[in-house]
N, C-alpha and C positions, 0 to 999 in steps of 0.2 A: 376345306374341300366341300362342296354342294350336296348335298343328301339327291343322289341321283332317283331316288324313289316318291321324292317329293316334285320333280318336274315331270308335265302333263305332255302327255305322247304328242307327238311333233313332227309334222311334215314339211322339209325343209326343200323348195324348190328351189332349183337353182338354173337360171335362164341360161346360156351362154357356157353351159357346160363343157362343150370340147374346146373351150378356149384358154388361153394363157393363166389368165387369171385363177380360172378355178384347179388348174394342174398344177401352178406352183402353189398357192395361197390355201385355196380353200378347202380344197380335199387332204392334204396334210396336214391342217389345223383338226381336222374333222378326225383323223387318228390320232394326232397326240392325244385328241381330248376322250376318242375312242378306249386307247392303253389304260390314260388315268382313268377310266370309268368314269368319268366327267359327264356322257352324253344320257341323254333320259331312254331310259327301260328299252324304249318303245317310241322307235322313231324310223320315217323311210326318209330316205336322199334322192328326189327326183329329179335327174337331171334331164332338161329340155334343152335338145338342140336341133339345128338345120343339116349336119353336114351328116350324108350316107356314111354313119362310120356303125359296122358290126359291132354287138355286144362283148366281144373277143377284142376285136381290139381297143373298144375306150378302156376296157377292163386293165388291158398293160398297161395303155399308153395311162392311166391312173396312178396306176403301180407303180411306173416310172420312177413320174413325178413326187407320190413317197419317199422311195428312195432317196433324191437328191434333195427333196428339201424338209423333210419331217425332221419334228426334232428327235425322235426316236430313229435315230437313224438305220437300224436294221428291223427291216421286215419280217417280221416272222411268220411262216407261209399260213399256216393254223390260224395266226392271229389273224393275218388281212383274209382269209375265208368268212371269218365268222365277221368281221368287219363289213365285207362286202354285199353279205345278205341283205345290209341295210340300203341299197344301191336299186331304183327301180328306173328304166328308162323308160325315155318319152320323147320320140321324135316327131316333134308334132310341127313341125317344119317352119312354113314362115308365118313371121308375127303378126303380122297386117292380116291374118287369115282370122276370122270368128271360128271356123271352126276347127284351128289348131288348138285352142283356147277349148271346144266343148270337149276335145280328145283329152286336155289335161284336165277336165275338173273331172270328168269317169277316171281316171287314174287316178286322184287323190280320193274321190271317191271310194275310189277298192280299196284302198289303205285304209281309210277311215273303217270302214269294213272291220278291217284283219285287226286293226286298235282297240273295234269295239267301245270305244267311249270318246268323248267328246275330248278334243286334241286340237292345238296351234297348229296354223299353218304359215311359213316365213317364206316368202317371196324374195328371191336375191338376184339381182339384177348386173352380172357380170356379163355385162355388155356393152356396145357403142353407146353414148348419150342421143344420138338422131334416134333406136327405137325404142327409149323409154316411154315417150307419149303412147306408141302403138301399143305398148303391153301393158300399159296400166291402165287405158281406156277399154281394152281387149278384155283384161280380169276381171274391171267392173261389170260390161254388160256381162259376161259370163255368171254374176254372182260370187266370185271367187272374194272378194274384199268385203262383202255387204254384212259381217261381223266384227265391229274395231276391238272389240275385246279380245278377236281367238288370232286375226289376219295382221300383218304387216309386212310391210318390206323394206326391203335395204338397195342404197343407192349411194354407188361409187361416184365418187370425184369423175370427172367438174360438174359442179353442180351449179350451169351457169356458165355464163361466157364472162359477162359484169355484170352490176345491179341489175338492172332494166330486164335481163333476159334470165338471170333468178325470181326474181319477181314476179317474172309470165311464166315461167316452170313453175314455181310455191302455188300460183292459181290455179293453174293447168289440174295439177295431181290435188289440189283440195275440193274439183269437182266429184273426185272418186273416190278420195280417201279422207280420211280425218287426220289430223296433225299427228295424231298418237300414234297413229299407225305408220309414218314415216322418220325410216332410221336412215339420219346422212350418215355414211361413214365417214372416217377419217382414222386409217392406219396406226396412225399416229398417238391417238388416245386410248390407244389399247396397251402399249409399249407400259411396263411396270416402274420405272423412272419416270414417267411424265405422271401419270398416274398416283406415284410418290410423293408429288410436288404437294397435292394437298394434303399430303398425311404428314407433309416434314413442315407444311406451316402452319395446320390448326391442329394439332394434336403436339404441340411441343410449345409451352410457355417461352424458352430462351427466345425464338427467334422472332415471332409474331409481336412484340412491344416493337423492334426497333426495322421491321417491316414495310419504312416509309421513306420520303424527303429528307427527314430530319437526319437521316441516318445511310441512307444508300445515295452514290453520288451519279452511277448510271447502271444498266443493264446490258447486257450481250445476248444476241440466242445466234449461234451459229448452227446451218446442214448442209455440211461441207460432203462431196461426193467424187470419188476417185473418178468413177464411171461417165462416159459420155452418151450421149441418147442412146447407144446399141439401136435394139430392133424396133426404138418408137420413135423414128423420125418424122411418121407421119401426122403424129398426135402432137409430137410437142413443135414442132413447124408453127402450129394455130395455138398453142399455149404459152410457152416458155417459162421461165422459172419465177417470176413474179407470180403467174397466174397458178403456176403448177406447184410450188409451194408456199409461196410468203401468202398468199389469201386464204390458203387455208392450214397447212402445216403451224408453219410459226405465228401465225396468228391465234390459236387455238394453246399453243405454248405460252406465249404473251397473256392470253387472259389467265391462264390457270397462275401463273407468276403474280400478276395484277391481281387478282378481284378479291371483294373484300369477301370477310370473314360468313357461310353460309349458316343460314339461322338451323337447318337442317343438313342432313346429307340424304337430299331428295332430288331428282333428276330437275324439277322442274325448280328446285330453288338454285341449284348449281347452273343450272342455265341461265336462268336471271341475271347472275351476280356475272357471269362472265359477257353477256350482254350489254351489261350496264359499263362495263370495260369500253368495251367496242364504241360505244355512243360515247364515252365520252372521250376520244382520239381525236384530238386536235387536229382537223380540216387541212390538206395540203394546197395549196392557193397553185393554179398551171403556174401561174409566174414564176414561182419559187420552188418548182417539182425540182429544180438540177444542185439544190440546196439541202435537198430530204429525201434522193433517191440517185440511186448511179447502179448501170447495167454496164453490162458487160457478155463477150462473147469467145470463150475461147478456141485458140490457134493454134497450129499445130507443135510438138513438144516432147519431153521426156517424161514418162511419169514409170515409178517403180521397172527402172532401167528397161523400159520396151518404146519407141517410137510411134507415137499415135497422130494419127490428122486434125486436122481443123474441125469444126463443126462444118460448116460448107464444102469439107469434103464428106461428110457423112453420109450415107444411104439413106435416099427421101428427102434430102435437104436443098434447099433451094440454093445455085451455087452464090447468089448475093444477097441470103437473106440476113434481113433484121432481127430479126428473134435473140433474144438476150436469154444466155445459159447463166449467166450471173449476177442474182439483183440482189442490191440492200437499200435497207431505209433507214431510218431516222423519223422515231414516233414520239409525242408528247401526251399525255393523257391528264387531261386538266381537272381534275379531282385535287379533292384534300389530302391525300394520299401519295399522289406521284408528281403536283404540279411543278414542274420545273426537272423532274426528272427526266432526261434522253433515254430512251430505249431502242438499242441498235441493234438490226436484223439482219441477217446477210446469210444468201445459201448461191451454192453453184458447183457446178459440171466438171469435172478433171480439176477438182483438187489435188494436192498434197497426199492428202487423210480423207477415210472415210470417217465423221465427226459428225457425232449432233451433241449440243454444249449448250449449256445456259450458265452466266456468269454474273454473278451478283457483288457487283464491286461496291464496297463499303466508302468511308470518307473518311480522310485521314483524322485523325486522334485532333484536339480542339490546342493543343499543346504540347510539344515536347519537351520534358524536364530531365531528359539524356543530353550525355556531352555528346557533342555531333560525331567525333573519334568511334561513341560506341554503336550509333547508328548509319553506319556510311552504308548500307544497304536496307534502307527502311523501306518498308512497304505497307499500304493499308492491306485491313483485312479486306478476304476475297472468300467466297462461298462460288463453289466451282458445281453444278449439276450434269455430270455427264449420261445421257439419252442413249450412247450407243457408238462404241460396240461394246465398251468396258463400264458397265453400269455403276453407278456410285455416285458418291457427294464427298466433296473434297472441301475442308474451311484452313484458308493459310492465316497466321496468326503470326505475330511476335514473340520470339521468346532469347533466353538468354544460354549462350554457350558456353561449355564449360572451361574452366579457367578462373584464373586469379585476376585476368583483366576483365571488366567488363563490356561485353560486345553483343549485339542484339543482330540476329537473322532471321529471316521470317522460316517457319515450317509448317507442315501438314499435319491436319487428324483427315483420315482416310473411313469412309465406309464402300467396302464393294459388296455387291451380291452376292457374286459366286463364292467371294469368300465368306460371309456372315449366315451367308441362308445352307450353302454345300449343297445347291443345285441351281440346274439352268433356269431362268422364267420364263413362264409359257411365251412364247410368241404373240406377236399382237393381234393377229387374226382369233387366235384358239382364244383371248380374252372377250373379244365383240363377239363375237359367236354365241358364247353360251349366254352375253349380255341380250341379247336378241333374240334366241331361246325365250331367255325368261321373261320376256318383254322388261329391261330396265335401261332405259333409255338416256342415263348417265351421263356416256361415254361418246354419244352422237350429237350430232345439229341438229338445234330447231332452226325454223325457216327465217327467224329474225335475225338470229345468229350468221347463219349466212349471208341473207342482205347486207347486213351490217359492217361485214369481213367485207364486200366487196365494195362499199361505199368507201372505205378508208386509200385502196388500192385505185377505183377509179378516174379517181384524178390523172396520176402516174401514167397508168394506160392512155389515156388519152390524149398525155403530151407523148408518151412515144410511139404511139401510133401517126401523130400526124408530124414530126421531126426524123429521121430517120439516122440511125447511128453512122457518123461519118467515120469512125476510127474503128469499125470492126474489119479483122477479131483485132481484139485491146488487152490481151492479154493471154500467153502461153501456157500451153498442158502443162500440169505441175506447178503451177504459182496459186496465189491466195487470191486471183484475181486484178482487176483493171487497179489505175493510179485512181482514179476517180472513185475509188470507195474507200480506198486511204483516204483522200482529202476529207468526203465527207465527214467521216472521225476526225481527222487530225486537226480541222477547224474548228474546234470546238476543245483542243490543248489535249485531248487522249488519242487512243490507238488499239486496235483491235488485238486480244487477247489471247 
């Protein structure tokens, strides 16, 4: 736990206040972390918004959102009073305005004040990606950022359309900011299994020797999602699921799996190493994109006995669009390390299961000196990381059953969270949070990192943006997806996990 007396008082603005994002995510994060006494001494929560809503009501409509998605599930009235003192609003209207921006630096201003000593201040930017430019150009002339030691801010996904338009966003915001002071988020890396992944490979001798080609024969990262677009059909219409996860979710999974061993555990050496991953992803040539990637869009179906639509029948959605709810790939990473190794990716919309999985498939034994009688269900070893919803690491092994005959079956050693530790893990917002707080920038993208994510996927986009999918939807609510991401596996003599 963080010695809450040793973090410098803290004013955390939050742009886009009355919107979704900060009613489910952020403001919940901000009491669990509240309860555990997580949060520093001495901090206000300014939330800046457009929409005429009464101090009375954001106040509930707050509260609400508590309710439903804190981990601490029941509010305790006492507790969210004292909670709420930390809460100062700031309707400083529209962002294209200079002098909405001079009305928020007199309000931090006053806090500063009431803190009395020199205090962070975090900019969070839960909002559309069109007024990012306006409010970070807005903050600069205002002086709001012109301290990289005390200022930074945080910036939600997409970050970026593809390279070329990351590239002009990383310059855009490094006329007003400095690199240090820009935290990409990614949800994802705050989640305490993914996060695990480097404690379970450089802090444990067993596994890191045999960590390679030599020894691992391919990879899996599945995020598989019951759910179909709900109420963002408007966002993910212009995204879709390559864009919306594989560029940054699983790719960010991918390297923490991938990268070599860091000479430190320092932000900027952890981000090197996962860096140096990305560069070195073997190039997908257009010719050959239907060979290393296959999309998919699903159609209407059964899923957990209820009747669901199509995507195209969905709200916001074009009724013949292209937009693929289901992409995977097929990556090579030409290093010493992985060269020759497949690394296969795959996430989408109205699965099965709600599953995020990483699976580390080993290579059969170099020899079998069992009679075949006592192996007729032989399997190599598998190292199974499961992200979510049932935390853990699973390693299947061979062993022998008991009896006078001898006969070999594979089983489990199990580690789960909730059983090992006998508590929930914080949520992955309440981890980035207080990463961000303390300025440790770990857990985020640097701007190379990004490029780099979107260099690998570019190609891809590019052939299906100008090809358009003749067989959607290819694949019904409730299945694992299109034939066309089996084939990709299965031409290569394996099968998805």
């Amino acid at each position: 736990m963080k010695n809450k007396s040793k973090l410098h008082p803290t004013a955390l603005v939050i742009f886009g206040a009355s919107g979704d994002l900060n009613w489910r995510k952020l403001v919940p994060a901000l009491y669990d972390l509240f309860l555990d006494d997580m949060l520093p001494e001495k901090i206000s929560i300014i939330g800046v918004y457009r929409k005429a809503i009464t101090g009375k009501d954001w106040r509930k409509h707050l509260q609400d959102g508590v309710r439903q998605f804190a981990r601490h599930k029941v509010v305790d009235n006492a507790r969210w009073e004292e909670f709420f003192t930390h809460f100062v609003e700031c309707q400083a209207g529209d962002v294209t305005d200079p002098d909405a921006f001079r009305i928020l630096a007199e309000t931090i201003n006053e806090q500063g004040k009431e803190m009395g000593e020199l205090f962070e201040v975090v900019f969070y930017l839960a909002t559309p990606p069109a007024v990012v430019g306006d409010i970070v150009h807005n903050l600069g002339q205002a002086g709001l950022t012109k301290d990289p030691q005390h200022s930074r801010l945080v910036f939600e996904k997409p970050f970026g359309y593809d390279q070329r338009s990351a590239h002009e966003l990383n310059m855009s915001l490094l006329k007003t900011l400095t690199e240090s002071q820009i935290y990409r988020i990614d949800h994802y890396l705050g989640k305490e299994t993914v996060q695990n992944i480097l404690a379970f490979r450089f802090a444990n001798t067993l596994f890191e020797p045999i960590w390679d080609r030599r020894y691992i024969d391919h990879v899996q990262i599945t995020v598989a999602e019951t759910l179909g677009v709900e109420h963002r059909g408007g966002y993910y219409e212009h995204a879709g699921a390559l864009r919306d996860m594989i560029q940054n979710h699983l790719m960010q999974i991918l390297t923490l799996v991938a990268m070599e061993s860091p000479v430190a555990f320092t932000a900027d050496e952890i981000l090197a190493r996962k860096v140096d991953v990305l560069r070195a992803i073997r190039p997908i040539p257009a010719e050959k994109v239907h060979l290393y990637a296959a999309r998919g869009q699903y159609g209407s179906g059964w899923l957990q006995g209820k009747q669901v639509p199509a995507y195209r029948n969905e709200s916001d959605i074009d009724p013949i669009s292209n937009t693929e709810t289901f992409a995977a790939m097929k990556l090579f990473i030409d290093n010493w390390r992985w060269h020759g190794v497949p690394f296969y990716m795959r996430t989408g919309k109205r699965m099965p299961q709600d599953i995020s999985k990483v699976i580390i498939q080993f290579r059969p034994v170099p020899h079998r000196s069992f009679p075949a009688s006592a192996a007729i269900d032989w399997q190599p070893n598998r190292l199974e990381i499961d992200l979510h919803p049932d935390e853990g690491i699973s390693l299947s092994f061979m062993a022998k059953q008991p009896g006078v005959m001898l006969q070999l079956s594979p089983k489990q050693m199990d580690f789960r969270y909730a059983e090992a530790f006998k508590t929930d893990p914080p949520e992955a917002y309440e981890t980035l949070l207080m990463d961000v707080i303390e300025g440790d920038a770990t857990l985020f993208m640097r701007a190379d990192q990004v490029e780099c994510a979107w260099q690998v996927v570019d190609p891809v986009l590019e052939v299906w943006n100008s090809v358009e999918a003749s067989d959607f939807p290819n694949y019904p609510s409730g299945s694992w997806g299109p034939e066309s991401a089996e084939a990709l596996i299965a031409r290569d003599g394996r099968s998805w996990l």
